[in-house]
LOMIDREN-502435 format. One record per residue (C-alpha): residue in three letters; x, z, y. Coordinates in steps of 0.1 Angstrom, whole numbers, m for minus. Last residue first. Example, Ala and Ser with C-alpha at 12.3 -4.5 7.8 and 13.67 -1.06 7.14 Angstrom:
% residues 2
r resn:SER; x:137; z:71; y:m11
r resn:ALA; x:123; z:78; y:m45
This chain:
% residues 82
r resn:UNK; x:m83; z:267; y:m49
r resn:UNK; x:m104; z:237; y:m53
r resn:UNK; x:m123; z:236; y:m82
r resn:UNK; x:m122; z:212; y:m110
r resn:UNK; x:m106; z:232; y:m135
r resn:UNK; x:m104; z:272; y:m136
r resn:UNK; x:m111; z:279; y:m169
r resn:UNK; x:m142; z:300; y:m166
r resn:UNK; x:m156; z:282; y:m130
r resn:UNK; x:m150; z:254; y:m146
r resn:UNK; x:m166; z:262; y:m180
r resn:UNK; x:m199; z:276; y:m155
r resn:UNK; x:m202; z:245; y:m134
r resn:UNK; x:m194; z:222; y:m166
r resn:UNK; x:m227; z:245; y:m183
r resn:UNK; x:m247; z:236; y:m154
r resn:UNK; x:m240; z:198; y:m155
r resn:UNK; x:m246; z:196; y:m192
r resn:UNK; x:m281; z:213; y:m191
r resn:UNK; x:m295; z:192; y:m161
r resn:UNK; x:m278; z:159; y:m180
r resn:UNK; x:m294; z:172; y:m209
r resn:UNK; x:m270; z:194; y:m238
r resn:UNK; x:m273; z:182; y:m274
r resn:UNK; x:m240; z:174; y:m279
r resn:UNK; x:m232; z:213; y:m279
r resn:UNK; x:m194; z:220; y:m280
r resn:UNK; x:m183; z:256; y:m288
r resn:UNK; x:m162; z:276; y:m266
r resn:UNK; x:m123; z:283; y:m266
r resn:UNK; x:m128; z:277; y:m230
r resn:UNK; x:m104; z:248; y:m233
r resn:UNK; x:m119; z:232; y:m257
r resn:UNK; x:m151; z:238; y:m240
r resn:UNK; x:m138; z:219; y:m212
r resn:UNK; x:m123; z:191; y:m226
r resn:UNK; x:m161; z:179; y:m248
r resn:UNK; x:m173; z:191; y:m214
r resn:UNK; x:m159; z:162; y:m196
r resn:UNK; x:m164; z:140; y:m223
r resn:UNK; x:m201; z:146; y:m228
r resn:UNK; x:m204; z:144; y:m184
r resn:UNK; x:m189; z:105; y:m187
r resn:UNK; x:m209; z:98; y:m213
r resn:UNK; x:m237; z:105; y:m199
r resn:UNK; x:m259; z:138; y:m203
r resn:UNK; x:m294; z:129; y:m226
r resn:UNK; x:m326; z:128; y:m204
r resn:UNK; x:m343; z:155; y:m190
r resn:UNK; x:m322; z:160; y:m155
r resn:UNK; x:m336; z:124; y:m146
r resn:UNK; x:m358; z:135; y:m118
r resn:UNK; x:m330; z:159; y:m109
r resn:UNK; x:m348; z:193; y:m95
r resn:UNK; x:m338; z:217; y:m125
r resn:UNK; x:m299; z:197; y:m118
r resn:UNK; x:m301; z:218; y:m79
r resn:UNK; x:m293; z:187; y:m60
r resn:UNK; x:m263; z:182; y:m41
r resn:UNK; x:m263; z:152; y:m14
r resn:UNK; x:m296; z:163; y:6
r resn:UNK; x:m272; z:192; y:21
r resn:UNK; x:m250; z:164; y:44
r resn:UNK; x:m231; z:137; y:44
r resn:UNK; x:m200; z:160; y:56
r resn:UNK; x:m172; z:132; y:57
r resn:UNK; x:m197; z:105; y:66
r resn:UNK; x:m182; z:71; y:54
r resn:UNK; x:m202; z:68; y:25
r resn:UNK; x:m229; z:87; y:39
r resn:UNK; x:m236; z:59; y:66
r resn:UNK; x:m255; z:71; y:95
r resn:UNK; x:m288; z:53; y:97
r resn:UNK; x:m291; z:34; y:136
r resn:UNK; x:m312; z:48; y:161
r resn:UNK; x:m290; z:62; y:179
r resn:UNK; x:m261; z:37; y:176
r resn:UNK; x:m288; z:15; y:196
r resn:UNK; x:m288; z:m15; y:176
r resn:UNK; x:m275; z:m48; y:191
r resn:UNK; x:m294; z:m80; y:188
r resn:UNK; x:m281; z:m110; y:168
């Protein structure tokens, strides 16, 4: 077995502690931003809006749901480092 040149060898963004910009997408650029959020995002913002005192829309896309968790979070507080 030959040995790579750590040069030349793909950094590992799991174990990268800064993997770098590529990482966070704007949600207008995900190519699956259309489609209906996950389950995982519905339940998140399900809590969120509660907390907000705001209305629940099941409707939302993933692009849709994950800018209105940015904007609960930023309204409640939750999910953001202080």
């Amino acid at each position: 077995m030959a040995k790579q040149d750590q040069h030349s060898a793909p950094e590992n963004p799991k174990t990268d502690p800064e993997p770098g910009s590529n990482t966070v997408k704007d949600p207008d650029n995900w190519t699956t931003g259309d489609e209906a959020m996950t389950g995982a995002q519905a339940s998140y913002l399900k809590t969120l809006s509660e907390e907000a005192g705001e209305e629940f829309d099941p409707s939302l896309s993933k692009a849709e749901a994950s800018k209105r968790i940015d904007a609960l979070q930023n309204k409640t507080g939750r999910g953001k480092d202080h």
